[in-house]
BATIGU-841935 format. One record per residue (C-alpha): x, y, z; residue in one letter. Coordinates in steps of 0.05 Angstrom, whole numbers, plus 32768, in hexadecimal, padded with zeros to 4 digits. Example, Ala and Ser with C-alpha at 12.3 -4.5 7.8 and 13.67 -1.06 7.14 Angstrom:
<recs>
X = 80F6 | Y = 7FA6 | Z = 809C | rest = A .
X = 8111 | Y = 7FEB | Z = 808F | rest = S .
</recs>
This chain:
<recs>
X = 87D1 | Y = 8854 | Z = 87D5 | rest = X .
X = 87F1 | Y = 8880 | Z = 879F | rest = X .
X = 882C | Y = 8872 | Z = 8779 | rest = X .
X = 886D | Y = 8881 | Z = 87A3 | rest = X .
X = 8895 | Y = 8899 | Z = 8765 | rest = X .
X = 887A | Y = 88D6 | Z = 873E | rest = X .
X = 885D | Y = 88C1 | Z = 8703 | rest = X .
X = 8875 | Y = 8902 | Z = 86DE | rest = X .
X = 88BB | Y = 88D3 | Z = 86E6 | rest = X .
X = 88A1 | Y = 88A8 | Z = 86B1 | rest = X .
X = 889F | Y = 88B4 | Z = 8667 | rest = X .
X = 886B | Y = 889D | Z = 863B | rest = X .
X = 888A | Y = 8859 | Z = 8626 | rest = X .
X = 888C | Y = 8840 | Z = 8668 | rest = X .
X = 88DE | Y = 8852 | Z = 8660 | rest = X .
X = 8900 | Y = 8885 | Z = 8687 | rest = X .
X = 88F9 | Y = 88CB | Z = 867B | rest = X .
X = 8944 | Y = 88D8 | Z = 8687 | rest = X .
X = 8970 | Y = 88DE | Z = 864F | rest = X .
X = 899F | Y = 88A2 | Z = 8644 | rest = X .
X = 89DC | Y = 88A8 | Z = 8679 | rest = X .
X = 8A16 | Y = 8881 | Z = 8685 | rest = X .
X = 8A41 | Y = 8873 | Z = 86BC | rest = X .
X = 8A7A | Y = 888C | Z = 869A | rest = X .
X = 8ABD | Y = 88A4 | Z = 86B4 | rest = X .
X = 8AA4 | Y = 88F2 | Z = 86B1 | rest = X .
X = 8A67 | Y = 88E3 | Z = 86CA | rest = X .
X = 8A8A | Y = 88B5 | Z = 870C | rest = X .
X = 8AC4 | Y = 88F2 | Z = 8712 | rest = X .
X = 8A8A | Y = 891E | Z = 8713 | rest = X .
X = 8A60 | Y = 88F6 | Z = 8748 | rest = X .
X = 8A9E | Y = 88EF | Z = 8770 | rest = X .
X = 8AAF | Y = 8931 | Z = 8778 | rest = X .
X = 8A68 | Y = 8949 | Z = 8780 | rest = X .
X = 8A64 | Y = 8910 | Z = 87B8 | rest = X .
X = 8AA2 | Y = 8928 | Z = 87D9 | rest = X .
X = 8A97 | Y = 8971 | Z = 87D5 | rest = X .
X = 8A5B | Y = 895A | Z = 87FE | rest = X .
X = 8A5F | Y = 8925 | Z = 8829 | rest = X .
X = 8A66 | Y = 8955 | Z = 8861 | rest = X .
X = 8A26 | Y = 8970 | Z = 8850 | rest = X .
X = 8A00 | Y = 891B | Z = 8850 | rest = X .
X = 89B8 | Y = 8923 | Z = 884E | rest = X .
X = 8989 | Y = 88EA | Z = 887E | rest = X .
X = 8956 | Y = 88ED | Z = 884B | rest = X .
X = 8957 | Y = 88FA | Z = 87FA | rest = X .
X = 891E | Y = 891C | Z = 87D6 | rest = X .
X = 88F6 | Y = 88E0 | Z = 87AA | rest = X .
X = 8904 | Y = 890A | Z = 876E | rest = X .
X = 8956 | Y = 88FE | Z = 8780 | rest = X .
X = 8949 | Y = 88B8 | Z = 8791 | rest = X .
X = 892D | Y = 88AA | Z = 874B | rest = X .
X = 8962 | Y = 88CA | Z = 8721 | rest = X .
X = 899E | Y = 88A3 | Z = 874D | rest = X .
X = 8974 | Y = 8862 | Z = 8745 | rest = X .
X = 8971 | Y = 8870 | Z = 86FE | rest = X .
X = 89BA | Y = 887E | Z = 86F2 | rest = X .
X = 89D8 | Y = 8847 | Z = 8726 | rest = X .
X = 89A0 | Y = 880F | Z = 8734 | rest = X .
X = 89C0 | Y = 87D8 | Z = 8713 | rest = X .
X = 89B6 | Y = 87AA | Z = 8750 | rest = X .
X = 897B | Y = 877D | Z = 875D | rest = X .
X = 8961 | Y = 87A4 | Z = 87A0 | rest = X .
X = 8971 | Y = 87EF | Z = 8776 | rest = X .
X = 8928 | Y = 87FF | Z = 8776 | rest = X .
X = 8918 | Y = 87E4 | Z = 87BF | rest = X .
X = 8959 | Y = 880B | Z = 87D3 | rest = X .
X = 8935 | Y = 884D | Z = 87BE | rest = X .
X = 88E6 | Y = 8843 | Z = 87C4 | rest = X .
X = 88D6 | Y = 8809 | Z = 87FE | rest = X .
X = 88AF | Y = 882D | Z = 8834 | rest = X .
X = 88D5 | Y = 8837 | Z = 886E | rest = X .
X = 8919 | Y = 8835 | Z = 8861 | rest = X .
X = 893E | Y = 8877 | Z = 886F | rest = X .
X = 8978 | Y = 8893 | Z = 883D | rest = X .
X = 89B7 | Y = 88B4 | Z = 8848 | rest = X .
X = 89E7 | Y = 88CF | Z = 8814 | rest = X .
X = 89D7 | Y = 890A | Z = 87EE | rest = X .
X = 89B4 | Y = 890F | Z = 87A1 | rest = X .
X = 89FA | Y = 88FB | Z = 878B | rest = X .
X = 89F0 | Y = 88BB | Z = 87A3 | rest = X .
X = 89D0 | Y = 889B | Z = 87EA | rest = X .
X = 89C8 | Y = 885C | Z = 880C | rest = X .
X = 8985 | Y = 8838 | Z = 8821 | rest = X .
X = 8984 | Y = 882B | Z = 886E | rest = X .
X = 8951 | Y = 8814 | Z = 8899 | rest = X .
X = 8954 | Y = 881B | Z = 88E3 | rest = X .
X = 8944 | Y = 87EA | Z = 891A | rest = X .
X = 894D | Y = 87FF | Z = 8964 | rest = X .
X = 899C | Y = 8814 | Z = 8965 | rest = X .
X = 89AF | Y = 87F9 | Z = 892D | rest = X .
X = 89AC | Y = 880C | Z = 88DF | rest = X .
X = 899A | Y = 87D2 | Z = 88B0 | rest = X .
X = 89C2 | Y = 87E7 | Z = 8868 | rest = X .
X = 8997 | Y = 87CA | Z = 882F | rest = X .
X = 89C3 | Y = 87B0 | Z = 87EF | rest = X .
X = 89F5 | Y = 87E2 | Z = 87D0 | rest = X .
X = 89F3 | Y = 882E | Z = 87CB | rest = X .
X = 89D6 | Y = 884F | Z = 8794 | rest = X .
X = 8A10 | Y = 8879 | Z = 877E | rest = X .
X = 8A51 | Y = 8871 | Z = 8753 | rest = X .
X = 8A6B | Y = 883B | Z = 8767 | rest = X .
X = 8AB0 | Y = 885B | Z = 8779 | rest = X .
X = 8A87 | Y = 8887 | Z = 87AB | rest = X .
X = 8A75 | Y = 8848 | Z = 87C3 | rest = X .
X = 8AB0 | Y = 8850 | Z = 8804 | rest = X .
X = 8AB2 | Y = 8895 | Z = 880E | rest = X .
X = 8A5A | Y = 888D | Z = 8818 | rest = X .
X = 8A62 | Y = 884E | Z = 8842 | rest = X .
X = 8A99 | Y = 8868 | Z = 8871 | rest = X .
X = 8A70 | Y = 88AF | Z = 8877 | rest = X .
X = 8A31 | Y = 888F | Z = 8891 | rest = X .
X = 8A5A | Y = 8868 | Z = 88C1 | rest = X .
X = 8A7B | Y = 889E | Z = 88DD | rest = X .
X = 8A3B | Y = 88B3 | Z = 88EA | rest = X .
X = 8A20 | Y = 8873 | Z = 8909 | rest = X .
X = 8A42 | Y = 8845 | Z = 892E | rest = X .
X = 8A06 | Y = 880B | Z = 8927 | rest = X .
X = 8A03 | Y = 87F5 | Z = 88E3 | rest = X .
X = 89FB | Y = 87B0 | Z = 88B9 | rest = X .
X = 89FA | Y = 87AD | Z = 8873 | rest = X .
X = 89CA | Y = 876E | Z = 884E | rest = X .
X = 89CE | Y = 8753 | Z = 8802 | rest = X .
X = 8A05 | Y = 8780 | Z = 87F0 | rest = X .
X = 8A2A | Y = 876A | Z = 87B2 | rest = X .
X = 8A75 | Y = 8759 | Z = 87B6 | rest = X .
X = 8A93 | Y = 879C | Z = 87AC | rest = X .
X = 8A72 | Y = 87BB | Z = 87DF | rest = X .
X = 8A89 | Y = 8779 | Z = 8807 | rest = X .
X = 8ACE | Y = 8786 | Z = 87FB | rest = X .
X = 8AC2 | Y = 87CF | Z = 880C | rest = X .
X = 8AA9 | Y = 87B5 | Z = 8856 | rest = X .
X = 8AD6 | Y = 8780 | Z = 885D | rest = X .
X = 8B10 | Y = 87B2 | Z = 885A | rest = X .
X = 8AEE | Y = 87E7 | Z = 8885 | rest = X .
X = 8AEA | Y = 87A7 | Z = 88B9 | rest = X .
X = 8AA6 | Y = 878E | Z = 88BD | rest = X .
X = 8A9C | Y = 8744 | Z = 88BF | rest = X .
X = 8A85 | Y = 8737 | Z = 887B | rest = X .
X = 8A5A | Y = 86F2 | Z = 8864 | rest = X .
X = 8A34 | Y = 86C9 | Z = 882E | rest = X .
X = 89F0 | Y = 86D2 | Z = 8836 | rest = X .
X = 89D5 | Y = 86AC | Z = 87F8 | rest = X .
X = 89D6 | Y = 86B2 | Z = 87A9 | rest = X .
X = 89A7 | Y = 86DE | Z = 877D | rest = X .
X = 899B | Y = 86BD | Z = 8739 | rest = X .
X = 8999 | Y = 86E4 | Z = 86F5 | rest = X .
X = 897C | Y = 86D5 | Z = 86B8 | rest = X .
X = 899A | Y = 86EE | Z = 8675 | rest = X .
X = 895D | Y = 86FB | Z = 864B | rest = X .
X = 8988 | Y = 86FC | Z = 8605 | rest = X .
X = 8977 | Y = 86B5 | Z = 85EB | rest = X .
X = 8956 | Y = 869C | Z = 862E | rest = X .
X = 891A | Y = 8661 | Z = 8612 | rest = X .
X = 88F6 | Y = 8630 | Z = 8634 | rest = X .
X = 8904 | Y = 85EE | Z = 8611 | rest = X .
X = 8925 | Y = 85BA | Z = 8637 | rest = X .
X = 8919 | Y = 8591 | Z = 8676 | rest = X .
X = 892B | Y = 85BF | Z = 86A4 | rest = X .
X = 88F9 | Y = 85F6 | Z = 8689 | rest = X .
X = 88BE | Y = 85C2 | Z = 8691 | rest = X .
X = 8897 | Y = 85E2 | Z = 86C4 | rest = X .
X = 8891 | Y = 8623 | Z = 8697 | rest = X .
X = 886F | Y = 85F3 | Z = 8660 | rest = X .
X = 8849 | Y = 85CE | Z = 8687 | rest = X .
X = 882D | Y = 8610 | Z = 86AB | rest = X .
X = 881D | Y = 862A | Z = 8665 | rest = X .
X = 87F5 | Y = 85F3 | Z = 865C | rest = X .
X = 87D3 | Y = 85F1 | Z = 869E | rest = X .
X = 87C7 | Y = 8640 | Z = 8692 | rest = X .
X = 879A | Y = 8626 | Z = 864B | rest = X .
X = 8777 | Y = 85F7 | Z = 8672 | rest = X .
X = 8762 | Y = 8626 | Z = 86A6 | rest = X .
X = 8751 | Y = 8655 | Z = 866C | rest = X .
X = 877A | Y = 868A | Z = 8693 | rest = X .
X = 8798 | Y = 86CB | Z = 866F | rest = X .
X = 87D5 | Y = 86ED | Z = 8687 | rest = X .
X = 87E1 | Y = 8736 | Z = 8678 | rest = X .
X = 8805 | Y = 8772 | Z = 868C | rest = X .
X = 87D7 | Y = 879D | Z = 86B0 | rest = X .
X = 87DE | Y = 87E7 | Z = 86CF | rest = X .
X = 87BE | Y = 87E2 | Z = 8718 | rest = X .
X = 8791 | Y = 8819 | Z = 870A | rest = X .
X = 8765 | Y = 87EC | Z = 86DF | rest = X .
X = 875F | Y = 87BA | Z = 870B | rest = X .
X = 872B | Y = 87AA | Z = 8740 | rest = X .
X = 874E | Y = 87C2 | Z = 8783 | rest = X .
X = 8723 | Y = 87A0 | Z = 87AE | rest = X .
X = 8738 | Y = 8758 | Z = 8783 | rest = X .
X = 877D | Y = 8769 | Z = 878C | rest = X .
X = 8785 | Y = 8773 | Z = 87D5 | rest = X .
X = 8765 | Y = 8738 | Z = 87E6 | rest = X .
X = 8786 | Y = 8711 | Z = 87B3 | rest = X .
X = 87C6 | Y = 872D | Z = 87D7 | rest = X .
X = 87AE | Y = 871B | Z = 8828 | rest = X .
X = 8797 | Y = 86D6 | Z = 880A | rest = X .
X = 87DE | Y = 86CB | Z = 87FC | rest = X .
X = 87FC | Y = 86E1 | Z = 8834 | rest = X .
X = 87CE | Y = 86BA | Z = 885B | rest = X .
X = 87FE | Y = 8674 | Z = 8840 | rest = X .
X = 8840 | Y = 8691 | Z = 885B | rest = X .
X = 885E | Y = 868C | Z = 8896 | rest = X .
X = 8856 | Y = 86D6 | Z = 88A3 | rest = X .
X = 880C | Y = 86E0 | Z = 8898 | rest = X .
X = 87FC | Y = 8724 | Z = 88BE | rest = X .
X = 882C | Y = 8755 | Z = 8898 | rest = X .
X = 8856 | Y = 875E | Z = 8863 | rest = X .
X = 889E | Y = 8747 | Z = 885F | rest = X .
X = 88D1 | Y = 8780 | Z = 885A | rest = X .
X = 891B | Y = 8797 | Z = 884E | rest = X .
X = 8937 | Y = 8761 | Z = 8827 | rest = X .
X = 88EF | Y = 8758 | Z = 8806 | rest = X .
X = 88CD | Y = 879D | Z = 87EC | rest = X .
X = 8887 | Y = 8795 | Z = 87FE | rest = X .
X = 8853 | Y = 878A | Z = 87C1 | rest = X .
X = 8834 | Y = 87D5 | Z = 87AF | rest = X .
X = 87F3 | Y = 87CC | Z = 87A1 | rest = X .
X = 87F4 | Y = 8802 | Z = 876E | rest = X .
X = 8816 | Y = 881E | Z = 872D | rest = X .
X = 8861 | Y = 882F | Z = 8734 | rest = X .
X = 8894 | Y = 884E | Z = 8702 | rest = X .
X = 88BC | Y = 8822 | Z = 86E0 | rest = X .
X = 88A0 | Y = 87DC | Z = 8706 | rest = X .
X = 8877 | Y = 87A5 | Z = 86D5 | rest = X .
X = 883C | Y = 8788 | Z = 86F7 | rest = X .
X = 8824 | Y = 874B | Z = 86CB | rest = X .
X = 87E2 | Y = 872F | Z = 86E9 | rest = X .
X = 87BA | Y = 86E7 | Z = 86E0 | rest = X .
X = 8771 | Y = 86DF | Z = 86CB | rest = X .
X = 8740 | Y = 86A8 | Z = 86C9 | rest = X .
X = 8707 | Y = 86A1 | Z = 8695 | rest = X .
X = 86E1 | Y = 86CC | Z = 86B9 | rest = X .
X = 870F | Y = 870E | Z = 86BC | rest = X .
X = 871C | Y = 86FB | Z = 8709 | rest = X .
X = 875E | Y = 870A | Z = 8721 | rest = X .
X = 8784 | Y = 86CA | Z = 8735 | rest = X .
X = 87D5 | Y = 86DA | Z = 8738 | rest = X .
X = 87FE | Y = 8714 | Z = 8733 | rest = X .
X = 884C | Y = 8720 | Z = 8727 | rest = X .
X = 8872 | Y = 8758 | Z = 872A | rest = X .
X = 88B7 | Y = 876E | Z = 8713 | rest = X .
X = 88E7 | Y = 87A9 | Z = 872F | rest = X .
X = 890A | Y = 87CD | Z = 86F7 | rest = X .
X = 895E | Y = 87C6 | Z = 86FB | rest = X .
X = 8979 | Y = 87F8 | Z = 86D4 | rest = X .
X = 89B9 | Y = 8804 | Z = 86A3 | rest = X .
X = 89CD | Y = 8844 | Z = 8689 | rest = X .
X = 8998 | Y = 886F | Z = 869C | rest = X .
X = 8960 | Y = 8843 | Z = 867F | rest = X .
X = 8941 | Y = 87FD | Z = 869B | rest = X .
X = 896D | Y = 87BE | Z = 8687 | rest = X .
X = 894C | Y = 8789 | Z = 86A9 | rest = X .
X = 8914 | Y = 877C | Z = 86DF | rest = X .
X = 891B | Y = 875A | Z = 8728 | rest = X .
X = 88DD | Y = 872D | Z = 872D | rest = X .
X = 88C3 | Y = 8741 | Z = 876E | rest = X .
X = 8888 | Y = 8727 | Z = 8783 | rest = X .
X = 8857 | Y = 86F5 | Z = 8775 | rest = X .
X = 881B | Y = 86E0 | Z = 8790 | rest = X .
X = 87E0 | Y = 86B7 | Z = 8780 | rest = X .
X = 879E | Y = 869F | Z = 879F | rest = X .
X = 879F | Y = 865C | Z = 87BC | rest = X .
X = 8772 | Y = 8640 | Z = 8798 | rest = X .
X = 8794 | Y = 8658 | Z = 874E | rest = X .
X = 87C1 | Y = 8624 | Z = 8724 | rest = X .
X = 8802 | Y = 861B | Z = 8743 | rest = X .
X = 882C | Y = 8623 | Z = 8712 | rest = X .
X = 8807 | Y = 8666 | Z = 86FB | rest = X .
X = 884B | Y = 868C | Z = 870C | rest = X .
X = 886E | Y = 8669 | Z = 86DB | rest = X .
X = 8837 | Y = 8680 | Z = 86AF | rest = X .
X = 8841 | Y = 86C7 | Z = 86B7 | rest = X .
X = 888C | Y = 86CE | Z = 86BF | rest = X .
X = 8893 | Y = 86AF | Z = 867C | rest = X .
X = 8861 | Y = 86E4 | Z = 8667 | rest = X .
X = 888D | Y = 8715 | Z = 8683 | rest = X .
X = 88D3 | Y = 86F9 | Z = 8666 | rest = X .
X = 88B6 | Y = 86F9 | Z = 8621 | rest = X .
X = 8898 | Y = 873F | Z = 8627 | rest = X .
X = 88DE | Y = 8750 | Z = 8646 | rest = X .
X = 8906 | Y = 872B | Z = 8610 | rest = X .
X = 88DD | Y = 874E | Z = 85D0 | rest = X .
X = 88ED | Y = 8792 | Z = 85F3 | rest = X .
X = 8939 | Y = 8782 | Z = 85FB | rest = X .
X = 8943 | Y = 8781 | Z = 8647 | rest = X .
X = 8985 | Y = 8762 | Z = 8654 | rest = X .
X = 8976 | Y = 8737 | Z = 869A | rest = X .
X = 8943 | Y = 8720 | Z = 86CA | rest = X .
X = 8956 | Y = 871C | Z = 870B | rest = X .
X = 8936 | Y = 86E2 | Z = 873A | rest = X .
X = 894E | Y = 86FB | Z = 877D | rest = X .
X = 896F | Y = 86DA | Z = 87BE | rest = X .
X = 8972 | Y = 8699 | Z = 87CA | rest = X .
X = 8981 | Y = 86A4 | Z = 881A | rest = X .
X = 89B9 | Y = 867C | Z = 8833 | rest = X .
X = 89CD | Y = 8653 | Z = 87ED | rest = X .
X = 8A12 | Y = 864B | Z = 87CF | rest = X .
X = 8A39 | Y = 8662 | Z = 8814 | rest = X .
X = 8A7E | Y = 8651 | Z = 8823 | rest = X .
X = 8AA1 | Y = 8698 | Z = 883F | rest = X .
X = 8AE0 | Y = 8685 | Z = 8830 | rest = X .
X = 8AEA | Y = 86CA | Z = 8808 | rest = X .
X = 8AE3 | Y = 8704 | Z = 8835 | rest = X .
X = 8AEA | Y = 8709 | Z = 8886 | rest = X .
X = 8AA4 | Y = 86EA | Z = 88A0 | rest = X .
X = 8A90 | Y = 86DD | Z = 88DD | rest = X .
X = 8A92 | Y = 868B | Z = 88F2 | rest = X .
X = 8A59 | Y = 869A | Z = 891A | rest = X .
X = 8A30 | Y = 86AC | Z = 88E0 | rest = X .
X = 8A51 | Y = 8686 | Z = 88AA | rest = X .
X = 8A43 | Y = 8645 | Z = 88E1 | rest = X .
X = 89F2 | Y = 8657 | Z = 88F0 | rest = X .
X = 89E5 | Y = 8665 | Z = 88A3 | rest = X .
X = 8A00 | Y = 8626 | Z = 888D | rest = X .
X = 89DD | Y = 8605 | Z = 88CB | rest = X .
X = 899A | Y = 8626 | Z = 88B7 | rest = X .
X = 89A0 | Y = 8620 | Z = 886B | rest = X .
X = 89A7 | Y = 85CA | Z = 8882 | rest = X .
X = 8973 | Y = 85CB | Z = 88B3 | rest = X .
X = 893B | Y = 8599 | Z = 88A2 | rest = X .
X = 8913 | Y = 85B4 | Z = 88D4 | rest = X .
X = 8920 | Y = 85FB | Z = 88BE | rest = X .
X = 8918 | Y = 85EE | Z = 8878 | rest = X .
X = 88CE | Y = 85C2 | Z = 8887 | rest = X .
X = 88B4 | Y = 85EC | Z = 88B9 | rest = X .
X = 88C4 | Y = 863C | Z = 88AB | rest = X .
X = 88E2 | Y = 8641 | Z = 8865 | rest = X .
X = 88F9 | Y = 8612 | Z = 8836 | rest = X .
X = 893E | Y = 862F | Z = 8824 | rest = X .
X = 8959 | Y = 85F4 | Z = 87FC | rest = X .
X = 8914 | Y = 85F1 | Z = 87DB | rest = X .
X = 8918 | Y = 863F | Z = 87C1 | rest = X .
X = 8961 | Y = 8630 | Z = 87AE | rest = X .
X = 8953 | Y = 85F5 | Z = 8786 | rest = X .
X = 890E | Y = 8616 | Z = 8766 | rest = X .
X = 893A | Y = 8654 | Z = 874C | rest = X .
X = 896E | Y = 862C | Z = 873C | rest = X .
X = 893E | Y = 860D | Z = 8705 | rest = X .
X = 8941 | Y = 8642 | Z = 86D7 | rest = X .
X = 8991 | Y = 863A | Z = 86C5 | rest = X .
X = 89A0 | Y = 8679 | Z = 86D7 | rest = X .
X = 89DE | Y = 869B | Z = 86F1 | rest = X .
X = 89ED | Y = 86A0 | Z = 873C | rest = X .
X = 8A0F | Y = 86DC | Z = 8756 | rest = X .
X = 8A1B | Y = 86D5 | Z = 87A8 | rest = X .
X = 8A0A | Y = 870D | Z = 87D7 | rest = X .
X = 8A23 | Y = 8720 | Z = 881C | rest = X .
X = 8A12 | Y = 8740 | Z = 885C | rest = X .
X = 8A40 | Y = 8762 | Z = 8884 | rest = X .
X = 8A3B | Y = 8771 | Z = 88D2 | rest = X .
X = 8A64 | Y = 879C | Z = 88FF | rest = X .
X = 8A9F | Y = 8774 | Z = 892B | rest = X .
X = 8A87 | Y = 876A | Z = 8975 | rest = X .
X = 8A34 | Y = 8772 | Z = 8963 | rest = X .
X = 8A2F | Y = 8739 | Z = 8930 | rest = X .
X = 89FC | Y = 871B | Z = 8968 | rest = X .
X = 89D2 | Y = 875A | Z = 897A | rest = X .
X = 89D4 | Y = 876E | Z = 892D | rest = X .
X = 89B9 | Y = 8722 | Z = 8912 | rest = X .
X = 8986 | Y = 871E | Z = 894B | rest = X .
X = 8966 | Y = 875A | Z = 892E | rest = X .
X = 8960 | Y = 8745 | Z = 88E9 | rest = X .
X = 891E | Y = 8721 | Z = 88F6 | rest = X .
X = 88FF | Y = 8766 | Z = 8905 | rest = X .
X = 891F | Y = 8791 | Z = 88CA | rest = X .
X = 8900 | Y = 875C | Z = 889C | rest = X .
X = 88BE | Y = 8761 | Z = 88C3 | rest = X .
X = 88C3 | Y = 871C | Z = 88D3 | rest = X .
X = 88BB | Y = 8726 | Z = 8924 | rest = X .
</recs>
């Protein structure tokens, strides 16, 4: 599979091509009345070329890059500025915020739901919240996503054991970790490295979706793929990291997926993410994103949820049975919450009178069911 991003879009340095641009206040009163000159004119799908320069200019948000490249999500907006969507049945599942200025951020909602009636919106990030909330939409919690500030981050202390003691493990095992383009890899090695791993999760057949951007097998502009070797040169882990960007250029990274054979050294993902935040730190990236923690932190006392929700995500996030038997939710909270980060909460927002029919389908939009 090729790369889904031109890789003319990427200069030399592994840095964007564009020239440095900030969201200013000529470049937002420009935006805006671009966006409203046109809003009449809202396109259902935006040319890849588009999608990359509003990524570049407005993806400051940990799901930016998912919002504009995960197969199968449909856009709507215009190459001033779009949202991701991805349809299920009647309905149209919103992922995170829009990648526009973010005082287009209304005037782009409220278009594309005078278009469609069905709509949800998941791990948006408080302004759009409050955006929803006042348009009327039942707006909740839906868990925290944890940052890392890279300036001055180290790994002394008891709470940064597990990345010493996988540095030693990684010696032992004689393992080297390096960032790698796919391209010089062995493909074959790869994939089943990949289905080996899926075969220990719940959901073994497929790839999870939406909320999760699938693992691309393959070199993509901007993203860091840092892989795991044994003694031999055999591939044993892989991790890779989505770019978050900041005035045109990348800031920070989104560790998206990894994955390791069963058989590797547990703790080999420590290994390479503190590969990666090194290599991250010398170039001066700002942050490191961790991602959701589904269901942590919520108390929706803020914004207008729905007690439906807010009572079956607290119910869930409790549920010993949920937590021993399909995914360990306090586990994955506690884990991220190991690397004394900062917690930002997100929300999810559904439409008043279809919370039910919107939630049942949620399963299905994450490929779940």
């Amino acid at each position: 599979m090729g790369s889904i991003i031109p890789r003319s879009a990427k200069g030399n340095s592994g840095e964007p091509a564009l020239a440095r641009v900030g969201p200013n206040d000529a470049t937002r009163d420009c935006a805006r009345s671009a966006w409203s000159g046109r809003a009449k004119h809202s396109f259902e799908w935006i040319a890849e070329e588009a999608r990359l320069r509003a990524l570049r200019q407005y993806g400051n948000f940990a799901l930016a890059y998912s919002a504009a490249f995960q197969p199968g999500l449909n856009y709507f907006g215009s190459e001033e500025g779009f949202l991701a969507y991805k349809q299920v049945g009647s309905t149209a599942f919103v992922l995170s915020n829009p990648l526009a200025p973010i005082d287009c951020y209304e005037d782009l909602i409220r278009s594309f739901l005078n278009r469609r009636s069905d709509v949800c919106f998941w791990q948006a990030s408080h302004p759009v919240a409050e955006i929803l909330d006042k348009i009327g939409f039942h707006v909740n919690e839906m868990g925290t996503e944890t940052r890392i500030e890279l300036n001055g981050y180290g790994f002394d202390g008891p709470s940064k054991r597990n990345f010493r003691r996988a540095l030693n493990r990684a010696a032992c095992c004689n393992y080297s970790i390096a960032e790698r383009s796919v391209t010089s890899l062995d493909r074959k090695e790869l994939r089943t490295l990949s289905e080996r791993w899926r075969q220990t999760r719940g959901v073994k057949n497929r790839e999870m979706t939406f909320l999760t951007r699938p693992a691309i097998l393959d070199d993509e502009t901007d993203v860091r793929k840092f892989f795991a070797f044994d003694s031999n040169g055999s591939l044993q882990a892989l991790a890779f990291f989505d770019p978050i960007y900041a005035a045109g250029r990348v800031a920070g990274y989104l560790c998206s997926a990894k994955r390791r054979l069963p058989e590797a050294d547990a703790l080999v993902g420590y290994a390479m993410l503190h590969r990666a935040i090194r290599t991250f730190q010398e170039e001066g990236k700002v942050t490191l994103s961790l991602g959701l923690s589904p269901l942590c932190g919520i108390e929706d006392k803020e914004l207008s949820g729905s007690r439906l929700m807010s009572f079956a995500f607290r119910t869930v996030y409790h549920s010993r049975l949920f937590n021993e038997f399909i995914y360990p939710l306090k586990g994955f909270a506690k884990h991220k919450g190991g690397f004394c980060g900062s917690s930002e909460q997100t929300y999810c927002a559904l439409k008043r009178g279809r919370v039910l029919s919107q939630l049942v389908k949620m399963p299905k939009a994450c490929s779940v069911s």
